[in-house]
Each structure stands twice: as structure tokens, then as C-alpha cells.
N, CA, C and O of each residue as an XYZ file, in Angstrom:
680
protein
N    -231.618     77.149    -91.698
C    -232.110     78.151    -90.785
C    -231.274     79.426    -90.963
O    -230.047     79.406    -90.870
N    -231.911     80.422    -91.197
C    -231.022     81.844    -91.295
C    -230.953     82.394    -89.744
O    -231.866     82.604    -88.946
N    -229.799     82.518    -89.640
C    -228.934     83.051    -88.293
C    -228.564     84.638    -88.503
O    -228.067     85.257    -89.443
N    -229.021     85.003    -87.234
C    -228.498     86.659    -86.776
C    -226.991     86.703    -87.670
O    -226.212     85.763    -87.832
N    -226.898     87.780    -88.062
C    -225.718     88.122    -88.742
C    -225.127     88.811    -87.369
O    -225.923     89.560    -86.802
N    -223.927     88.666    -86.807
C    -223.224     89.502    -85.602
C    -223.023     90.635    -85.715
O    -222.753     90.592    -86.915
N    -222.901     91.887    -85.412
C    -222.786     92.931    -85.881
C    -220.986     93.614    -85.054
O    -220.574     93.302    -83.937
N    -220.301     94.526    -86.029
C    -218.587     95.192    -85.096
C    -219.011     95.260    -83.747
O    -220.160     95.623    -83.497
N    -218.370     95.012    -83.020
C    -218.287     95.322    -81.675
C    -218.070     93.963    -80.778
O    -217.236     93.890    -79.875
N    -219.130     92.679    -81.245
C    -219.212     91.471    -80.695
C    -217.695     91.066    -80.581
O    -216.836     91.303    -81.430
N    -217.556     90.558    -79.650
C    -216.012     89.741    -79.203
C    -215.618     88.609    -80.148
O    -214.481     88.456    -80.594
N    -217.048     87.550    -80.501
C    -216.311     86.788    -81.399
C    -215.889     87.520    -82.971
O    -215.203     86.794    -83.691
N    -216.108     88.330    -83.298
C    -215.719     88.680    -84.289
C    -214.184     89.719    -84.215
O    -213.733     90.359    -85.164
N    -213.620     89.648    -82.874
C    -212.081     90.522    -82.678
C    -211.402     89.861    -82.381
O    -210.606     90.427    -81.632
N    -210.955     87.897    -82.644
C    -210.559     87.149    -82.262
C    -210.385     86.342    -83.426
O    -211.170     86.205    -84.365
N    -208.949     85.679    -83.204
C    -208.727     84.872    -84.741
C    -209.744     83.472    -84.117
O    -209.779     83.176    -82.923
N    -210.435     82.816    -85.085
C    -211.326     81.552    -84.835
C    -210.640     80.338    -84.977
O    -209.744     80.147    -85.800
N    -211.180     79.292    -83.949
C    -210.405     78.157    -84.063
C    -210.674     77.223    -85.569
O    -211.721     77.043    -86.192
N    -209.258     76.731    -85.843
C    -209.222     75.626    -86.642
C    -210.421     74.620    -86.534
O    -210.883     74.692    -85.395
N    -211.125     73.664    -87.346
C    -211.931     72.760    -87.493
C    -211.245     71.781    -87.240
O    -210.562     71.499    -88.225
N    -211.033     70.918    -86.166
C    -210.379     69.517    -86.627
C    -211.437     68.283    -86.954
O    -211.077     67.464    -87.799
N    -212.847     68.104    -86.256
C    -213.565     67.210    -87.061
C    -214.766     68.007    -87.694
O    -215.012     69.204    -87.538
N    -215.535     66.985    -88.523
C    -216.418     67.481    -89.544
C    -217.450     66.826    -89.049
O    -217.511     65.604    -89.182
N    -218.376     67.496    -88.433
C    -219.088     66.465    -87.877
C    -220.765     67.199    -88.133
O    -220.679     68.328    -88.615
N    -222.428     66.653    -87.846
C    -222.998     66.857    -88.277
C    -223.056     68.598    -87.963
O    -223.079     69.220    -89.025
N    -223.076     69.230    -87.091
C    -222.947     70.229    -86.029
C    -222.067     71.536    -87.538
O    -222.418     72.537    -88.164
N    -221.114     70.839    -87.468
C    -220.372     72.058    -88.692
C    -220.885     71.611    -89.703
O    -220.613     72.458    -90.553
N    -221.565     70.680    -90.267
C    -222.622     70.669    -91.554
C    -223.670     71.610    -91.407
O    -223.628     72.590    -92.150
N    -224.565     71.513    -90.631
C    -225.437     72.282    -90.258
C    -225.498     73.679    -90.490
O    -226.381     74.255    -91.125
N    -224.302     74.304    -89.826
C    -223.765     75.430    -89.755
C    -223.377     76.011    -90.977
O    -223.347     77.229    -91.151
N    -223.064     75.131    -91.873
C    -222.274     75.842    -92.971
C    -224.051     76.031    -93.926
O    -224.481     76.991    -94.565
N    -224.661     74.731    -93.643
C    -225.813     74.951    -94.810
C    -226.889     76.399    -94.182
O    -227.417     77.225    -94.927
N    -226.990     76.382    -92.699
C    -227.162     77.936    -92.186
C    -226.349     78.798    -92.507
O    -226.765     79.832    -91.983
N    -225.304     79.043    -93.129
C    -224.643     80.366    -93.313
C    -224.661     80.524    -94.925
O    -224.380     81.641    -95.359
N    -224.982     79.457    -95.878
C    -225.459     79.079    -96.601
C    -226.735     80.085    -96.887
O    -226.735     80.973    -97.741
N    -227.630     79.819    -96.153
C    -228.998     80.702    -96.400
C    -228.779     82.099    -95.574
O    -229.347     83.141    -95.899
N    -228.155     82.021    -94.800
C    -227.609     83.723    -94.436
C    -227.569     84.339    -95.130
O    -228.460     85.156    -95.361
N    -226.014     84.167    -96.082
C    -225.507     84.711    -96.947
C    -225.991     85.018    -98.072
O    -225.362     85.864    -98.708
N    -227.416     84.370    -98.767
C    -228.450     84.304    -99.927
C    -229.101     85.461    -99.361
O    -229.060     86.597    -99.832
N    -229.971     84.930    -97.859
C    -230.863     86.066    -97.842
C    -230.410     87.352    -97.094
O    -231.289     88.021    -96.550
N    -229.193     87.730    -97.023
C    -228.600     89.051    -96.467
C    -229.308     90.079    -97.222
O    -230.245     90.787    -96.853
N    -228.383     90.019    -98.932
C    -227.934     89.140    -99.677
C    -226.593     89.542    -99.567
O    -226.343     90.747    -99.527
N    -225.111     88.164    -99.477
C    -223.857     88.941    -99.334
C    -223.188     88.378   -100.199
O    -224.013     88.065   -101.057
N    -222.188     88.041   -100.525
C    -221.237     87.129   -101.705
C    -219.800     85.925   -100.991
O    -218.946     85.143   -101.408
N    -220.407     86.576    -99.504
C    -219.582     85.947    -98.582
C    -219.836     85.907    -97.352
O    -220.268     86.900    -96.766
N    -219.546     84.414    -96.570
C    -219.870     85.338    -95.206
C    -219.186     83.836    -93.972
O    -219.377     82.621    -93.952
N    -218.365     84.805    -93.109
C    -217.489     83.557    -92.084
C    -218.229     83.553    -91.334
O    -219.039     84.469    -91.191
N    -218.151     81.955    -90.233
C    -219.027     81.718    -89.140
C    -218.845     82.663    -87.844
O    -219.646     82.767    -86.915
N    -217.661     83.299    -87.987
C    -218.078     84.303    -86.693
C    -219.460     85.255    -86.773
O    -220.297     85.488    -85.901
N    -219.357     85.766    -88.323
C    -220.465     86.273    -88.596
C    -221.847     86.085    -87.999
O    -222.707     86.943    -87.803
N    -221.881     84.697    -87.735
C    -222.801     84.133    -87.189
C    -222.967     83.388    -86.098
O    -223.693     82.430    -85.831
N    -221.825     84.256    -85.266
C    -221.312     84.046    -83.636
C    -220.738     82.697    -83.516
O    -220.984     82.203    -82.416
N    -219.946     81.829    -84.421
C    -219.392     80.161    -84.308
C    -218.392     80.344    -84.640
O    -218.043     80.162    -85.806
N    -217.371     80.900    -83.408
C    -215.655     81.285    -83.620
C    -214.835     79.376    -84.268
O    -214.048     78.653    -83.658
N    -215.484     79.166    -85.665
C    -215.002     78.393    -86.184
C    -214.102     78.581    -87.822
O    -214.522     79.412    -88.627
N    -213.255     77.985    -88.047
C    -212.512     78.612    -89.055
C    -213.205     77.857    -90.642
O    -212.556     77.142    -91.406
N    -214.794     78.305    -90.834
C    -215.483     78.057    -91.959
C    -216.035     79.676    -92.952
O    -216.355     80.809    -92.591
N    -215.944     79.160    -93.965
C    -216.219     80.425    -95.012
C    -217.153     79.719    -95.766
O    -216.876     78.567    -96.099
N    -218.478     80.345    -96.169
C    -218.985     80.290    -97.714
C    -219.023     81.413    -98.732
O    -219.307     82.499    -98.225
N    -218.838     81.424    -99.861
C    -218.650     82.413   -101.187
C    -219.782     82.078   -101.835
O    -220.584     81.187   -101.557
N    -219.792     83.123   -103.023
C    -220.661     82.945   -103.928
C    -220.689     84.134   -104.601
O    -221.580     84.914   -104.265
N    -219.834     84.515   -105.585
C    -219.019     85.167   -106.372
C    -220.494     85.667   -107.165
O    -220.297     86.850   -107.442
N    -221.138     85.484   -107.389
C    -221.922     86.126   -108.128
C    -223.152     86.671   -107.461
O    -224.247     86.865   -107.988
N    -222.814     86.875   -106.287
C    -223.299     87.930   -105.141
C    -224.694     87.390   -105.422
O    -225.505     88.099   -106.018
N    -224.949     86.378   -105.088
C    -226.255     85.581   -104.863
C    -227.064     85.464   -105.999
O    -227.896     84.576   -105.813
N    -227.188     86.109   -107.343
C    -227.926     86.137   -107.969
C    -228.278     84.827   -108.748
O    -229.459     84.578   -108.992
N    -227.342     84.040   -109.117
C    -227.374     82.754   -109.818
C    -226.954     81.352   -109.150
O    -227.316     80.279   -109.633
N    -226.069     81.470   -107.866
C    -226.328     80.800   -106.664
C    -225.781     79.672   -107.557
O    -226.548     78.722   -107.712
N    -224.544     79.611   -108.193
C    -224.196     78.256   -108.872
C    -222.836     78.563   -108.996
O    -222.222     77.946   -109.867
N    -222.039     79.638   -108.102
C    -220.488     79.388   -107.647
C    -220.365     79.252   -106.372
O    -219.374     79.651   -105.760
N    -221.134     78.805   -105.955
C    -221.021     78.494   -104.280
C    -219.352     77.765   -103.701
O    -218.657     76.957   -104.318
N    -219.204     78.108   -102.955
C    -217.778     77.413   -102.677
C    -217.594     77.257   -100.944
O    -217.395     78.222   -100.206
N    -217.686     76.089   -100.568
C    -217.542     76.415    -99.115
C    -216.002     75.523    -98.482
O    -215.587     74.366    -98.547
N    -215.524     76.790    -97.887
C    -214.036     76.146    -97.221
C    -213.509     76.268    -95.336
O    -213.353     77.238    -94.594
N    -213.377     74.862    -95.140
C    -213.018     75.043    -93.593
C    -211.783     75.131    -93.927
O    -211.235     74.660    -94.924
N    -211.190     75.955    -92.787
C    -209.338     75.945    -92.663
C    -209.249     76.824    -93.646
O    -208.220     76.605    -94.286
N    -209.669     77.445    -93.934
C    -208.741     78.033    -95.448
C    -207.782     79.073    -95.111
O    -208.112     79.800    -94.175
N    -206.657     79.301    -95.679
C    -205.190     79.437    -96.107
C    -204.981     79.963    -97.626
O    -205.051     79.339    -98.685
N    -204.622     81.714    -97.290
C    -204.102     81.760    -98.571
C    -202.578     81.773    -98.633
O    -201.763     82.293    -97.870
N    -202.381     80.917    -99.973
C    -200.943     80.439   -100.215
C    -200.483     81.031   -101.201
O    -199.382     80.608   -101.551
N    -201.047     82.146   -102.001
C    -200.122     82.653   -102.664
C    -201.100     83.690   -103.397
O    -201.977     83.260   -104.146
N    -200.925     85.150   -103.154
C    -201.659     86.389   -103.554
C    -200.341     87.451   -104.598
O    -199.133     87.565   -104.391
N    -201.221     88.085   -105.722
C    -200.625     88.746   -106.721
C    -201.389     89.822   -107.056
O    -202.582     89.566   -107.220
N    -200.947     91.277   -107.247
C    -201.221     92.266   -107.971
C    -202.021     92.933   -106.847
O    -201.864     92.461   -105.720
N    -202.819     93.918   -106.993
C    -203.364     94.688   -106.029
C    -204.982     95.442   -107.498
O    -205.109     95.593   -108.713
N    -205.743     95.638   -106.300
C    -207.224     96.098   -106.551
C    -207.648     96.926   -105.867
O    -207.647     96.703   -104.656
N    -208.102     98.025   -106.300
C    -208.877     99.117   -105.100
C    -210.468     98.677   -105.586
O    -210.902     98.723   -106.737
N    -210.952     98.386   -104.771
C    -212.931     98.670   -105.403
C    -213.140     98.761   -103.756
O    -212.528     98.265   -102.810
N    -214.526     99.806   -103.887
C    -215.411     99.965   -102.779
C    -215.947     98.436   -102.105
O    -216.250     97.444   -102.768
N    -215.964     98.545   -100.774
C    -216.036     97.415    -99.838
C    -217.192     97.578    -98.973
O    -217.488     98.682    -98.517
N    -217.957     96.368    -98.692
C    -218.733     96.727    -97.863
C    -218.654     95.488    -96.506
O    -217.600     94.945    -96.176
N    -219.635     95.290    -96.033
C    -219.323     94.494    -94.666
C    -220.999     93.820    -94.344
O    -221.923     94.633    -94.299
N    -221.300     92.310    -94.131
C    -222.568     92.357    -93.286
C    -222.991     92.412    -92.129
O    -224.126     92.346    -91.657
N    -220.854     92.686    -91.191
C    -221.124     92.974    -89.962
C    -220.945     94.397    -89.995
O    -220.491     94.781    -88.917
N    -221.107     95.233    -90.734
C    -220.913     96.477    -90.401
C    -221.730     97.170    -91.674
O    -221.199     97.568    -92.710
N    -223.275     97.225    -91.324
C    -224.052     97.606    -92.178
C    -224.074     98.891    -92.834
O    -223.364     99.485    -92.022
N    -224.301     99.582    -93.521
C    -224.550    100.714    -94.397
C    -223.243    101.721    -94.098
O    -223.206    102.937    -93.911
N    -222.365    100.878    -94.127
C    -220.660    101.454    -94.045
C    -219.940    100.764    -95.205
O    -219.915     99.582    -95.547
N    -219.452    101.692    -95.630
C    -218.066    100.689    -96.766
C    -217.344    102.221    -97.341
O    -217.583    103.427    -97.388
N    -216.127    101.032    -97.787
C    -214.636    102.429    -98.251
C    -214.123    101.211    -99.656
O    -214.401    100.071   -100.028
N    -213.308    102.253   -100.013
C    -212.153    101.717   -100.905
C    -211.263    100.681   -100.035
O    -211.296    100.865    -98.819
N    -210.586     99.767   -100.449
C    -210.158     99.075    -99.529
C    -208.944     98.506   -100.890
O    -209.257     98.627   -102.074
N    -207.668     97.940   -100.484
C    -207.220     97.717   -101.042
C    -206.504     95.810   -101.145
O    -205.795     95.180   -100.360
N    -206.968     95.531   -102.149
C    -206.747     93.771   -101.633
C    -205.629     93.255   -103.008
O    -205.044     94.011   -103.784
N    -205.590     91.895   -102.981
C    -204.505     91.070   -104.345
C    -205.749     91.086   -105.042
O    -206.889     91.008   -104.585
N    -205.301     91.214   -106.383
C    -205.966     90.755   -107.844
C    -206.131     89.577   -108.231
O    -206.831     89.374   -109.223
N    -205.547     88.557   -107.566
C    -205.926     87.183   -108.083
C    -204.788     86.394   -105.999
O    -203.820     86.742   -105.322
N    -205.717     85.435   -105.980
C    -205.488     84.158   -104.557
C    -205.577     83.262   -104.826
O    -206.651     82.838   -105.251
N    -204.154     82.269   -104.685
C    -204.614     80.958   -104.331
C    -205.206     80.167   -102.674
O    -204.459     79.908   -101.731
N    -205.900     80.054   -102.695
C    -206.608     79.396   -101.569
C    -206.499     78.075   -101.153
O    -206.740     77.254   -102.038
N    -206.070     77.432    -99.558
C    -205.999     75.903    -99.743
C    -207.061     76.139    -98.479
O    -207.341     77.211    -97.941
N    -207.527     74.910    -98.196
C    -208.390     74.622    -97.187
C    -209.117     73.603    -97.583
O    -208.963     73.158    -98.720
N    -210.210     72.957    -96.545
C    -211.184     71.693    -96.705
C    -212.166     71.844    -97.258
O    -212.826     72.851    -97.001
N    -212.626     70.903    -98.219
C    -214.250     70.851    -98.217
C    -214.795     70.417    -97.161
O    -214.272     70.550    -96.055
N    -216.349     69.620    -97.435
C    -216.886     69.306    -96.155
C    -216.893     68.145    -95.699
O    -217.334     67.845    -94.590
N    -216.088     66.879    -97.033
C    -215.607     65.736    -96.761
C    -214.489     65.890    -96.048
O    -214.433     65.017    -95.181
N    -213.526     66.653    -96.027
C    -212.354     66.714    -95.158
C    -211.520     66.743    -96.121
O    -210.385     66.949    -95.690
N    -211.570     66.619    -97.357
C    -210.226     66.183    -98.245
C    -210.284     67.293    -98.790
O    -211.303     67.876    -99.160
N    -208.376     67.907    -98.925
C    -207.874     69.418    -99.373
C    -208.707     69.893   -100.836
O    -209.231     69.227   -101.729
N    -208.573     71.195   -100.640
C    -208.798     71.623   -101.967
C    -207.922     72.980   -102.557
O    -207.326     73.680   -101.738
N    -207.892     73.186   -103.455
C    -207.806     74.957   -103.762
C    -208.263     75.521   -104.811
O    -208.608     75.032   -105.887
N    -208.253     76.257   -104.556
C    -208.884     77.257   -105.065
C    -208.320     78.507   -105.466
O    -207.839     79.360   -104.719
N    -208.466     78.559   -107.301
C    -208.073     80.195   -107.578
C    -208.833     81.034   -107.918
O    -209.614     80.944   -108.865
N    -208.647     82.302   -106.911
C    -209.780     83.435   -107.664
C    -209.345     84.401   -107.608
O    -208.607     84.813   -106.713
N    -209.792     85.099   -108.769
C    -208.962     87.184   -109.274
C    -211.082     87.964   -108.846
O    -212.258     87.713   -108.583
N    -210.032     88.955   -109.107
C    -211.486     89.938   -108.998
C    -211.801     89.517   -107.534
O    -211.174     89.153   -106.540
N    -213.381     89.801   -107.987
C    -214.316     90.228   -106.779
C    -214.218     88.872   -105.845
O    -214.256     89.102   -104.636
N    -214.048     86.949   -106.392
C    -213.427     86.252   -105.981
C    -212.350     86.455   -105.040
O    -212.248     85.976   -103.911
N    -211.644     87.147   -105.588
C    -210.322     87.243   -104.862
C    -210.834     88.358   -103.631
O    -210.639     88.007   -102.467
N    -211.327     89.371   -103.828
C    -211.412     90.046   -102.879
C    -212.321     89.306   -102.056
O    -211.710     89.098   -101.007
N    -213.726     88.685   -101.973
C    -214.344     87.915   -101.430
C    -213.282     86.657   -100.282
O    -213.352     86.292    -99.108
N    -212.573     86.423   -101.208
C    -211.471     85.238   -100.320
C    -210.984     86.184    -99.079
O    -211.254     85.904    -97.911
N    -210.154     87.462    -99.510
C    -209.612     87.860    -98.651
C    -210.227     88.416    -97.695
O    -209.698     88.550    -96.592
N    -211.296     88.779    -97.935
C    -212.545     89.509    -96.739
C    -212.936     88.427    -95.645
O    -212.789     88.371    -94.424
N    -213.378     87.770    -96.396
C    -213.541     86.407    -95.041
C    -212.662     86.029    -94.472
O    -212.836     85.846    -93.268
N    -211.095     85.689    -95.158
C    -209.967     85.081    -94.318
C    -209.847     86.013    -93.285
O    -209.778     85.521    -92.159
N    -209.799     87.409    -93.385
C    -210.093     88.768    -91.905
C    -210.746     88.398    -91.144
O    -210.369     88.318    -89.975
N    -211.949     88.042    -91.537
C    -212.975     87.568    -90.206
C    -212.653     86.492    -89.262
O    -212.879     86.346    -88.060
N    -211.877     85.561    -90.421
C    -211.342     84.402    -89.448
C    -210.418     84.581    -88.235
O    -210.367     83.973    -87.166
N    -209.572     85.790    -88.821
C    -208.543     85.964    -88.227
C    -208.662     87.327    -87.426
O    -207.671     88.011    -87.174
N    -209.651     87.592    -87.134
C    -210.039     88.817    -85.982
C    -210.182     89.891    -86.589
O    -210.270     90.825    -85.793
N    -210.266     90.295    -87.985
C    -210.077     91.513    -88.862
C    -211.315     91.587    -89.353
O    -212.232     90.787    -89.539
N    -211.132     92.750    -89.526
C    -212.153     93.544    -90.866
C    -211.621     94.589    -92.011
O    -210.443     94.926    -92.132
N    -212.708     95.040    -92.831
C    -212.257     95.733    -93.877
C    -211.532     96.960    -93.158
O    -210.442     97.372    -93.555
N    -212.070     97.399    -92.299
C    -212.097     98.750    -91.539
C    -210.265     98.539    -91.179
O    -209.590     99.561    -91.061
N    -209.752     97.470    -91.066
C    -208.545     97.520    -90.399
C    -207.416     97.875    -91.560
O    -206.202     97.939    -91.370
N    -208.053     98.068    -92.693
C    -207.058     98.326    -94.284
C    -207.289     99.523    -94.707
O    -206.786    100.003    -95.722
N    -208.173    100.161    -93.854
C    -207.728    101.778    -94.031
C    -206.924    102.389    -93.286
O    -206.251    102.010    -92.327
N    -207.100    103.929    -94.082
C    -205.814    104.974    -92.911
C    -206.786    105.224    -91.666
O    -207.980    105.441    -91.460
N    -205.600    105.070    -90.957
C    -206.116    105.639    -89.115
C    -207.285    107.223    -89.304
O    -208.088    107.530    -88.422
N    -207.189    107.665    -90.026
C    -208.442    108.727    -89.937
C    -209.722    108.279    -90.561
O    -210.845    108.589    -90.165
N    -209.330    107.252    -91.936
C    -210.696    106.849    -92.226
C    -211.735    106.165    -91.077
O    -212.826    106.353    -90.541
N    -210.372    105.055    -91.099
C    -211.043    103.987    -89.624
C    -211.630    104.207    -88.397
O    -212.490    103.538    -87.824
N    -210.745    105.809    -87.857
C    -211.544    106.437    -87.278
C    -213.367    107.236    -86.988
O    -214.196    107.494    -86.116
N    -213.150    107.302    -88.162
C    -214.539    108.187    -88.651
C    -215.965    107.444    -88.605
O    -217.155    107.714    -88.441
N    -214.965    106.139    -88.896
C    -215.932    104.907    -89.516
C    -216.275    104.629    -87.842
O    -217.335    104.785    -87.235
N    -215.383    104.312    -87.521
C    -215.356    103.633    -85.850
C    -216.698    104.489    -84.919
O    -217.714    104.058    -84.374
N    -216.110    105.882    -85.064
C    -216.898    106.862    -84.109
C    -218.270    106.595    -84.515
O    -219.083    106.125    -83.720
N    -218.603    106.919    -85.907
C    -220.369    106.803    -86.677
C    -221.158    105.521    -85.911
O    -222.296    105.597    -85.448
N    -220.245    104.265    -85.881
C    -221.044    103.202    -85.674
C    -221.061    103.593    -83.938
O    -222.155    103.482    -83.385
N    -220.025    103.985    -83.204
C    -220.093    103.911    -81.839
C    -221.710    105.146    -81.602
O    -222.727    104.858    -80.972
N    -221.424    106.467    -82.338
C    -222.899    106.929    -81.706
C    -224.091    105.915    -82.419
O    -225.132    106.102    -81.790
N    -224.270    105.053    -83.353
C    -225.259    104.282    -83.289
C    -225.435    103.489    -82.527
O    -226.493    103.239    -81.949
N    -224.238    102.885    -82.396
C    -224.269    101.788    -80.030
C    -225.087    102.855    -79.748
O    -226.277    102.690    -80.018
N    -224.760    103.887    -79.282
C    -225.220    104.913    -78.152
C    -226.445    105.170    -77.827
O    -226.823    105.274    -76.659
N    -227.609    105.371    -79.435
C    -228.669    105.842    -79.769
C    -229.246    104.540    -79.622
O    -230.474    104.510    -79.558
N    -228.682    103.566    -79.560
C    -229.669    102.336    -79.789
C    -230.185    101.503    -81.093
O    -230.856    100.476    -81.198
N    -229.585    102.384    -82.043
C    -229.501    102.184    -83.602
C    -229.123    101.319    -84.091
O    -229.568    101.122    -85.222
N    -228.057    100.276    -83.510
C    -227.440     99.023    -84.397
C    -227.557     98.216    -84.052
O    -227.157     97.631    -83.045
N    -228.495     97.873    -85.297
C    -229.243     96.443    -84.652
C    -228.735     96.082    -86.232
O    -228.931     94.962    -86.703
């Protein structure tokens, strides 16, 4: 089932999300819905706050949906060890037709669960890597918007607030 994508402003998305402790049918469900979210957005990533379930789950898919055969889905995830730095333009599916330069690591190691429960990790450089680190934000009450300078973030902030205003952001 494809689920409302949440849009900046919602509360669950300014709040770090709770840990998963069981795996049960309920967070299956959820992940195979964020699953088809994330296809038909189309995004390359996308956390369950996204989709209002302050739970600490991510799905990827590094090849920004087109071939749909690096799928990677992680509860709990934890990065344990980030290297080098990347500037590329960023965008957001909670914060539509907005994006900046943003600056992230060049290559992450990642630990967290599959959906059996048993650890995994995961290494990814590039757009991987930036993908990892974009979602771990969401988990943790962040967004891209929070890795710019105070005037960008500003600018960005105000644009979306007169679209609240007008009735525009939907």
C-alpha cells in the first residue's frame, strides 16, 4: 500500500524515532509499504517517519528506483564508521521541490537489522553513502536543511512557511 509521504513541519518528523525491539507482522508490513512509497515517489530512500511511524526503519535503493535490484532495508541502523566528504545537490520527499548542496562522508559503514532480526552491515560511498546518511537524519529528528548555513536554511524555511500560509503544501 503506498502511504502519504509526511511533509517539514509534522512533529513526527522533528523527533529522534524509537528503536525497533520486535519484528513483528505490523513492521513487515510497513517496511513493504515504504517499499512501494519510495518506487512510486520516485525516491532512492525513504525513513518511516516519512510515513508518519516514529520507528527506527530505512529502505534504499541506490539506483534511484530505476532497476529496483539494490534494495536494502535496515531497522536500527547505526553508522559506525564514515570517511572523506562529498558536496552534490540534495533533495528531500519531505520537503518537495526544495534542495541545496549539502555536504556528507564519501563512503559509510552501516550496522543495523534486517527483517529477520539478525545484524548486518553495510558499506556504501557515493550516492549510497549519501542516501545512508539522509535517512539516518530522519531517524534522528534531522533533515538536509539542518547541514546548511543559517541563511540558506533560513530562506529555505521562510519559502516553505509562505506555502503553509497559501495553502500550497500538500
Amino acid at each position: 500500500m503506498i502511504r502519504p509521504i509526511v511533509l517539514w513541519g509534522a512533529e513526527v518528523l522533528e523527533k529522534p524515532s524509537e528503536p525497533v525491539s520486535n519484528i513483528t507482522d505490523a513492521e513487515i508490513k510497513l517496511v513493504q509499504d515504504m517499499i512501494e512509497t519510495m518506487y512510486k515517489a520516485p525516491g532512492v530512500g525513504l525513513a518511516a517517519p516519512q510515513v508518519g511511524v516514529s520507528k527506527r526503519i530505512m529502505v534504499t535503493d541506490a539506483t534511484g528506483g530505476e532497476k529496483k535490484n539494490h534494495l536494502l532495508t535496515i531497522l536500527n541502523p547505526e553508522i559506525v564508521a564514515a570517511e572523506g566528504e562529498q558536496f552534490e545537490e540534495e533533495g528531500c520527499l519531505s520537503i518537495p521541490g526544495f534542495s541545496a548542496v549539502v555536504a556528507r562522508p564519501k563512503k559509510i559503514v552501516l550496522r543495523g537489522l534486517d527483517l529477520n532480526g539478525k545484524e548486518i552491515i553495510f558499506e556504501g560511498s557515493d550516492l549510497l553513502a549519501r542516501a545512508f546518511s539522509h535517512e539516518i537524519d530522519h531517524l534522528d529528528g534531522k533533515f538536509f536543511l539542518d547541514h546548511l548555513s543559517f541563511i540558506k536554511r533560513d530562506i529555505i524555511k521562510r519559502r516553505i512557511r509562505k506555502l503553509i500560509r497559501q495553502g500550497k503544501w500538500e
